[in-house]
PyMOL commands that place a pseudoatom at each C-alpha (Angstrom):
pseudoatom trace, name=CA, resn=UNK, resi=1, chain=A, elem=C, hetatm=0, pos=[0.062, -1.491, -23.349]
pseudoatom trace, name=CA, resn=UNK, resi=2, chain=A, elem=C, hetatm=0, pos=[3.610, -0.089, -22.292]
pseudoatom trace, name=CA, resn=UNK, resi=3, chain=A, elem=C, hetatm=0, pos=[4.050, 3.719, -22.439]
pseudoatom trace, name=CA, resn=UNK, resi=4, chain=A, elem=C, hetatm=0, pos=[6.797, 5.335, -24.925]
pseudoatom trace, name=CA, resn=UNK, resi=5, chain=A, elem=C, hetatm=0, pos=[8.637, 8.403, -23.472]
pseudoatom trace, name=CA, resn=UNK, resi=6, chain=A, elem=C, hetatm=0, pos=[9.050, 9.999, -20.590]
pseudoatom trace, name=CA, resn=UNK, resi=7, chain=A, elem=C, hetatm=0, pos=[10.895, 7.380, -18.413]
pseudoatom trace, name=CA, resn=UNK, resi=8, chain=A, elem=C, hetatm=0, pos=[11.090, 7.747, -15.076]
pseudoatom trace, name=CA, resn=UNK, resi=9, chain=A, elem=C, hetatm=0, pos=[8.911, 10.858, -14.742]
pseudoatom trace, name=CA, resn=UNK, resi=10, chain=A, elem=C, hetatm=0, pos=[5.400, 10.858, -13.563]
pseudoatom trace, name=CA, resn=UNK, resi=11, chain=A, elem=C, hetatm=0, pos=[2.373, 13.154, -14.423]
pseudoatom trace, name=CA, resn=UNK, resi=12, chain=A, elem=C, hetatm=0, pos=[0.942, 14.826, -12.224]
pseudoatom trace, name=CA, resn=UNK, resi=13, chain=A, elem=C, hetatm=0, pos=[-2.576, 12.565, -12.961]
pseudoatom trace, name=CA, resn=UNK, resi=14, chain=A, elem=C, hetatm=0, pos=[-0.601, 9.541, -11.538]
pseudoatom trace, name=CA, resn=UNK, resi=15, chain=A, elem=C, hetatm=0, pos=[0.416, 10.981, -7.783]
pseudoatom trace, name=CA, resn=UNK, resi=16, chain=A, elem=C, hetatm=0, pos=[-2.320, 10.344, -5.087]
pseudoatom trace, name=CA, resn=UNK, resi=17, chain=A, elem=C, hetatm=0, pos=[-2.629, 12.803, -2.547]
pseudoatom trace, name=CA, resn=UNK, resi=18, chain=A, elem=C, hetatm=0, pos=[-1.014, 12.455, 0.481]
pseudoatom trace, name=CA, resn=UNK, resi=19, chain=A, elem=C, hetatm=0, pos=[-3.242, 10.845, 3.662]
pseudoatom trace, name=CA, resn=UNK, resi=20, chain=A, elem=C, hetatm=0, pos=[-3.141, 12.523, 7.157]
pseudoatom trace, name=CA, resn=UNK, resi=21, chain=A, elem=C, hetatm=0, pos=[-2.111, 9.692, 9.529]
pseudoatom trace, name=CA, resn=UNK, resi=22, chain=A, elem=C, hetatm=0, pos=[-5.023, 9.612, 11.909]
pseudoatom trace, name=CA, resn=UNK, resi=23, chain=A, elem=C, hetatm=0, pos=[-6.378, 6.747, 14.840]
pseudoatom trace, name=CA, resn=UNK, resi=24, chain=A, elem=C, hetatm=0, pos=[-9.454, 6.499, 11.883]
pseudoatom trace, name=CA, resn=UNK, resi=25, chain=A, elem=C, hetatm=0, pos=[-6.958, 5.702, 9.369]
pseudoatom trace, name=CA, resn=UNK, resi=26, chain=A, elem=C, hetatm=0, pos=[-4.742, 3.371, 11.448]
pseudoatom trace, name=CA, resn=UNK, resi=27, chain=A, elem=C, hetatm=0, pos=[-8.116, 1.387, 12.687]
pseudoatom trace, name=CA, resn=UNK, resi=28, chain=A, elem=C, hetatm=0, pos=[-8.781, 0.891, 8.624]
pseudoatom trace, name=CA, resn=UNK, resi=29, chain=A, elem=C, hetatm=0, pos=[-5.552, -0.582, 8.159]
pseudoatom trace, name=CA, resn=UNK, resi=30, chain=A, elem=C, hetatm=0, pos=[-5.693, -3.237, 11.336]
pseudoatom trace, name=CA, resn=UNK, resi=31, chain=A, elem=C, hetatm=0, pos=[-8.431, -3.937, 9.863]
pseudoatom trace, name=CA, resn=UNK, resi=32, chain=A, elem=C, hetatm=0, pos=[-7.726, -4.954, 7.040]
pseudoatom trace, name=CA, resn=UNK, resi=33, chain=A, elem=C, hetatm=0, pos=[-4.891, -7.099, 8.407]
pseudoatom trace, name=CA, resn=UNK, resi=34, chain=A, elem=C, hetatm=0, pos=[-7.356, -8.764, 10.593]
pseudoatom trace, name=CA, resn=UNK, resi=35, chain=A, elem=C, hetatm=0, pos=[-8.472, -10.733, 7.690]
pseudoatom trace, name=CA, resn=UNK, resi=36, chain=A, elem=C, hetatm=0, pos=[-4.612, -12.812, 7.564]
pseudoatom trace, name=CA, resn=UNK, resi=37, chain=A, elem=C, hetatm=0, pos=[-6.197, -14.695, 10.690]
pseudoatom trace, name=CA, resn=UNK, resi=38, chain=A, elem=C, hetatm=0, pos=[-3.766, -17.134, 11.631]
pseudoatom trace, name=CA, resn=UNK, resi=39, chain=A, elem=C, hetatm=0, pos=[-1.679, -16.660, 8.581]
pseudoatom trace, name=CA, resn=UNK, resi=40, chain=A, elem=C, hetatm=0, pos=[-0.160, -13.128, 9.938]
pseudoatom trace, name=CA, resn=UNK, resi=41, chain=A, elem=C, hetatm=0, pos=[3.316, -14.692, 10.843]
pseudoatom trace, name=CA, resn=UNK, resi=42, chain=A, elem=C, hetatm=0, pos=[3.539, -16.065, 7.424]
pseudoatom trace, name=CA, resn=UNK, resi=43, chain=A, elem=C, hetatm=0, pos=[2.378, -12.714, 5.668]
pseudoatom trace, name=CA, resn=UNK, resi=44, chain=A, elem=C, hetatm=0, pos=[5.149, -10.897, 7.476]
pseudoatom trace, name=CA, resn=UNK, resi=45, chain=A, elem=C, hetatm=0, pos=[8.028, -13.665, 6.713]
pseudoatom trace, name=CA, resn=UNK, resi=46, chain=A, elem=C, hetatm=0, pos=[6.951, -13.304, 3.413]
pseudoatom trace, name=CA, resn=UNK, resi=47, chain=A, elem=C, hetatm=0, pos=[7.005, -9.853, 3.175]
pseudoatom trace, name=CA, resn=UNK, resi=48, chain=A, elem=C, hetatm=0, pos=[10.842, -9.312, 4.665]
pseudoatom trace, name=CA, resn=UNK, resi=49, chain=A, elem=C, hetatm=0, pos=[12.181, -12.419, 2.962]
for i in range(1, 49): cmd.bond("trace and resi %d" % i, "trace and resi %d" % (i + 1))
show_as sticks, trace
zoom trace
């Protein structure tokens, strides 16, 4: 269902808190890109065009 009001501004319920960039964090990611397999080339062509 679509929200009335308020356009464009966001409570304060809705922001995530910020992440500390950390080697922990960075592993997580890479990890999760290590699922794409062979497919990585295609995911990043995608992604930029």
């Amino acid at each position: 269902m679509a929200r009335r009001g308020n356009r464009g501004q966001h409570d304060e319920v809705d922001e995530l808190p910020k992440v500390k960039l950390t080697w922990a964090n960075i592993r997580r990611s890479l990890r999760l890109f290590s699922y794409l397999g062979n497919q990585k080339i295609h995911f990043f062509l995608a992604w930029f065009f």
